[in-house]
N, C-alpha and C positions, 0 to 999 in steps of 0.2 A: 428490493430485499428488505425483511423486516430487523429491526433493531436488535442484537440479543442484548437481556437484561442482566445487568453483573447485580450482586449484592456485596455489603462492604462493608467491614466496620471504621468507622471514623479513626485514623493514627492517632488523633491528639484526644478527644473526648469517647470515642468508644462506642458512637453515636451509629446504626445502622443507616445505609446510604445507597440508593440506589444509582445505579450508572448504565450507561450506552457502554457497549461494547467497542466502540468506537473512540468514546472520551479519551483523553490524554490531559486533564484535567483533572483533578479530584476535589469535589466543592463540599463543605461538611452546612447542610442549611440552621445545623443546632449552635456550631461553636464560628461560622464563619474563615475557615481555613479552606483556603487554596492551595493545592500541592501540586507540582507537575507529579505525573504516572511512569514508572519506567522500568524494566524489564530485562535483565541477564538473560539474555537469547527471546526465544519466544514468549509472547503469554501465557499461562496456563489456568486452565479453568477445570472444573470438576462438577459434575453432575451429583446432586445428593442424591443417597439412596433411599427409594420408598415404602420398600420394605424391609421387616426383621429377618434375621436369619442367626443362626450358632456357627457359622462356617468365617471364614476370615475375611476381612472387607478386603480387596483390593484393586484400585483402581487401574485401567488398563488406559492406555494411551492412544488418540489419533489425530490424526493433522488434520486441519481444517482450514482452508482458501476459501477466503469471499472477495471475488474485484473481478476482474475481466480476463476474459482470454483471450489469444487470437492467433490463428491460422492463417498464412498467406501462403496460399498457391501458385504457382504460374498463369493460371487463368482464375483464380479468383480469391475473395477476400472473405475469409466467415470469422466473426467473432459472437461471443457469450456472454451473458453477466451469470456469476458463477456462486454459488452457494456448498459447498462439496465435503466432505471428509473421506478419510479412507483410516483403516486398521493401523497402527504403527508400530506392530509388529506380526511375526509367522505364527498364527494359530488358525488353523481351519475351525476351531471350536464356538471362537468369539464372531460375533458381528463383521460383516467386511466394511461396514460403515455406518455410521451415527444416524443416518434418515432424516427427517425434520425434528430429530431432538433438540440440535443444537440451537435450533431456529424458535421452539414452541416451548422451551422448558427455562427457567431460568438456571443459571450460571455464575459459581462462584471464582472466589480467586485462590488458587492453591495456596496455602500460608504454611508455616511451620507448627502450625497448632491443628491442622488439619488430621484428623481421625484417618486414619487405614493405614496401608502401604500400599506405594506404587512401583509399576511394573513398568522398565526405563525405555523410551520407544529406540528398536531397531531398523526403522525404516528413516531415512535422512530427509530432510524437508527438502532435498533437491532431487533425492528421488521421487519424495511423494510428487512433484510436480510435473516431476519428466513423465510417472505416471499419467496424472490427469491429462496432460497436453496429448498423451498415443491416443485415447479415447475421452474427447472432452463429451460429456453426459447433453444430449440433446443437438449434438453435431455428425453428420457423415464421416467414419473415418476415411480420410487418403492416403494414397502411397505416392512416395519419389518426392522430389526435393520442398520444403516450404521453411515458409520463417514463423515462430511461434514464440507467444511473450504469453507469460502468467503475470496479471499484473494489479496490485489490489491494495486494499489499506488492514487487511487483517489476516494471516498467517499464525496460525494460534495451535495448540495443544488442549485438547478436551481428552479428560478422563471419565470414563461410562465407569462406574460403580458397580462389581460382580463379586460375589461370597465365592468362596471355595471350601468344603470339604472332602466328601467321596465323589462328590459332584460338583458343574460350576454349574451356578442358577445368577440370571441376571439379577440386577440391584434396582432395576425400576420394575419390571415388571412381571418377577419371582420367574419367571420362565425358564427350565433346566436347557441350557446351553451343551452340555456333553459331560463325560467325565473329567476327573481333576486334572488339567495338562498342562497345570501353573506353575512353571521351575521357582518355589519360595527361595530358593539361596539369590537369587537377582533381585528380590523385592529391598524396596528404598524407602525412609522417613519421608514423610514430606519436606522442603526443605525451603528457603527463602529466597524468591527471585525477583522481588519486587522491592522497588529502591523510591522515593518521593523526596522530592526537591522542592526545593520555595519559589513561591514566583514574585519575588519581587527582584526586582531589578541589580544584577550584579553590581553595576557599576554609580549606583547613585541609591539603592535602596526603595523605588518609587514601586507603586504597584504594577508588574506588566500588563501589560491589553492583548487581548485574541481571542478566537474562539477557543469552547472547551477541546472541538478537536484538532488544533492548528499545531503543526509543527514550527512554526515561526509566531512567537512573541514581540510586541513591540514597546518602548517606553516613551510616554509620549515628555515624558518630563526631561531627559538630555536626548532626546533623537536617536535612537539607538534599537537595534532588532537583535534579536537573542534565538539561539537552536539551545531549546531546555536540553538539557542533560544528566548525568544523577548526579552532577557534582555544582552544579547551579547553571550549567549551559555556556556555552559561548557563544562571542557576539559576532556577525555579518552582517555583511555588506552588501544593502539591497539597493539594483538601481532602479531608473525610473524612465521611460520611454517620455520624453517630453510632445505636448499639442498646445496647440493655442484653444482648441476647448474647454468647457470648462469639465472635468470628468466627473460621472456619479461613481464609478469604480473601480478600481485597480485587480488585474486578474491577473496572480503569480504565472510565470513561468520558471523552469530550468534551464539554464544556460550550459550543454553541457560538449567539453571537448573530449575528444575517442581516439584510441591509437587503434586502427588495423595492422592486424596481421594478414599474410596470406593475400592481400591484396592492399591499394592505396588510396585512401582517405585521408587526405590533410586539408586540401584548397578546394575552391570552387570549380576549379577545373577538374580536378580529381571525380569530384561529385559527376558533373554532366557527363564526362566521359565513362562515369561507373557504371550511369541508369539512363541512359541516352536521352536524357531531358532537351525537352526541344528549345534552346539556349544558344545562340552562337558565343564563341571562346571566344574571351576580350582580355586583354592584354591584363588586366591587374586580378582576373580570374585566376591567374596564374602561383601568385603570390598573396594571394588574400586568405586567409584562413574559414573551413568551414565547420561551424557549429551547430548541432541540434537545438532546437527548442522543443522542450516535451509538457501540456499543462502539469503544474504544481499542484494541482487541485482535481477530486473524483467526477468524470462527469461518462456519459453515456459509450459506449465502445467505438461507432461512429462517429461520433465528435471528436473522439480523442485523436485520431487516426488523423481527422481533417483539419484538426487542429494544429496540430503539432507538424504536418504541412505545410500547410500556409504560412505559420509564422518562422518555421525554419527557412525557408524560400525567401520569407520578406527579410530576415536577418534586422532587426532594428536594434538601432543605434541609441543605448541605453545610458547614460551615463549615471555615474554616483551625482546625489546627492546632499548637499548639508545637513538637509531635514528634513524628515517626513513629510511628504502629505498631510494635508487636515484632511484627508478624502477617505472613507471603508476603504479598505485593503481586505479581500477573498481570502479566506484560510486556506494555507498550505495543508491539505493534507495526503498529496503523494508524496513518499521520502524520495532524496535523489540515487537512492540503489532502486526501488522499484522504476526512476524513471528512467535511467542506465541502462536494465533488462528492458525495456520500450526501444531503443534505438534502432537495433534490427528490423523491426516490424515499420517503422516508420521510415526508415531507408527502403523496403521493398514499397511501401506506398507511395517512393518519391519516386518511381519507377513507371515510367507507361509503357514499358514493354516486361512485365515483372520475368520471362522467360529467355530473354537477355540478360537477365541481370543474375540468375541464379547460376550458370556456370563461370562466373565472373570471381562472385564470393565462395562458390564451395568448396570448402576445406579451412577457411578463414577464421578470424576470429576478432572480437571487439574488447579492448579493456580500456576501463573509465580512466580519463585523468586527471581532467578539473568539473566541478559544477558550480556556478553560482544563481542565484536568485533574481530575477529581474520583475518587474511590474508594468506591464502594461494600461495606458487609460481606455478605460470605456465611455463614452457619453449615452444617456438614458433618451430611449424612446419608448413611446406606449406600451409596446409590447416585446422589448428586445432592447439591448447595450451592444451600441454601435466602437468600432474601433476607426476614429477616421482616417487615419494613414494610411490603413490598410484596406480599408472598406468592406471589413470585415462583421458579421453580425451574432449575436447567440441569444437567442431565446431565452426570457426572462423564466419559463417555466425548464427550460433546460437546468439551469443554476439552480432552480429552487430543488428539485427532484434529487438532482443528482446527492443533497444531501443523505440522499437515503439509500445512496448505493455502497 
């Protein structure tokens, strides 16, 4: 998927800035400030308008997912990489979706100084999704029981740009869309949803380290990892999977524990007995606690699935450390609610009989209750970063790419 372009003005000098839609950084290259990026609900972005018109500006609302999807059947596995929007409210007049605008055109940030009124989306970002998931664009739809996660690093608000007066005519492309069917008593000021925080280091002042899109910060000057926040972040506690190798890289994981309802998920016993994993029950199966591991980081739909298998299976034994690594540490950039909504779908992939396991769970239900951060080492070969505990491998062009999803 290609990049969308933000445009920005600099906070502190005023300075025009361009950004990845992705960033969670904001870098000014005039006056040298770093700011974390953050958001009262969604993002919101706005489409300028390209042509003139005497009729009223106002901008209409819709949702838009880009990250993976996926459908698990009883007999099979389909997922997507997803690029999509939909309408965010009931008008048969307007567009049912943005097409490759959102993709080919650049993209600002709603501000309070923003020119028009907007029109307040009536479709819930859990609808839009329940949406996409009944008919995901470029998949067979099925019927009868499956497991499905929507799962991605961008869930955003775009507003299309349309005039109203005896008529509505689009804003990019003067095209008369239908008569006026725009209730103006709903229309809204633009108003302020984006908050910027410092990156420097809570607890000692030092510069933090990460990528521009990482949801984890780290200081290399008191040892210490930070979740930015708009109020300067808080700090966690990342552990570290020990090897006698020497690693080239550490690839985040989520640690995360889940309370079933409807059925039982605690232990390792719970597990085999849930998805008839082929395991004989051993005594401390019993009493051992079982946890997900989901990568912390975007990588291909495929991977993700077998990934997040394997290392849940292997369960490694991470402990805290004092201090960092001097070793690259992978940017975080799954949060741990998208990696939460993954659970289901990677419970059905720990399933070799998935049509066993769906009258087991149905009518169930999963709530989060801890997550934490753990890092795996990799050691580097030619063409791939090997895990040796696990003897597991990922392709060095897999990490590179996945940047771009």
């Amino acid at each position: 998927m290609t990049e969308a372009q933000l445009s920005h003005q600099c906070p502190q000098c005023g300075a025009p800035v361009e950004l990845d839609e992705t960033d969670r950084i904001f870098s000014c290259p005039f006056c040298q400030v770093r700011l974390f990026i953050h958001a009262d609900g969604p993002f919101r972005y706005y489409l300028k308008p390209h042509i003139e018109h005497p009729g009223t500006l106002i901008y209409v609302p819709y949702w838009r997912f880009r990250g993976n999807a996926f459908v698990l059947a009883p007999q099979d596995t389909r997922h997507k990489i997803l690029d999509s929007s939909l309408l965010a409210v009931d008008n048969n007049s307007l567009p049912p979706s943005l097409g490759l605008r959102s993709q080919a055109m650049p993209l600002s940030f709603v501000e309070p100084n923003t020119q028009g009124l907007f029109l307040p989306p009536s479709v819930r970002s859990a609808e839009f999704k329940a949406r996409l998931l009944r008919a995901i664009p470029g998949l067979k739809a099925s019927s009868g029981p499956r497991l499905t996660a929507c799962i991605g690093d961008v869930l955003s608000l775009i507003h299309l740009p349309v005039f109203q007066s005896h008529e509505l005519v689009d804003g990019i492309t003067g095209k008369l869309l239908g008569p006026a069917d725009i209730d103006t008593a709903g229309l809204e000021q633009a108003g302020s949803h984006l908050r910027f925080a410092s990156t420097l280091c809570p607890q000692c002042g030092w510069d933090l380290v990460g990528d521009r899109q990482s949801l984890v910060q780290t200081c290399p000057h008191c040892d210490t990892a930070w979740e930015p926040g708009p109020e300067g972040g808080s700090r966690i506690t990342p552990h570290f999977l020990q090897t006698p190798e020497k690693p080239a890289l550490y690839l985040p994981f989520w640690n995360l524990r889940i309370r079933a309802k409807g059925f039982r998920l605690q232990t390792w016993a719970d597990l085999i007995r849930l998805t008839n994993l082929p395991r004989a029950l051993l005594p401390w199966m019993e009493s051992t606690a079982f946890s997900f591991r989901i990568p912390a980081f975007k990588i291909r739909p495929e991977l993700f699935l077998n990934l997040s298998a394997q290392v849940s299976l292997y369960q490694p034994d991470a402990p805290e450390q004092e201090s960092l690594p001097r070793v690259p540490l992978h940017p975080v950039t799954l949060p741990r609610e998208e990696a939460f909504q993954a659970v289901p779908v990677v419970l059905g992939r720990l399933a070799p009989a998935r049509k066993n396991l769906f009258p087991k769970i149905q009518g169930g239900s999963i709530k989060p209750l801890e997550a934490r951060i753990e890092y795996l080492p990799f050691v580097e070969e030619s063409h791939e970063f090997i895990q040796p505990e696990m003897n597991m491998a990922i392709q060095k062009n897999a990490l590179f790419w996945s940047a771009t999803l």
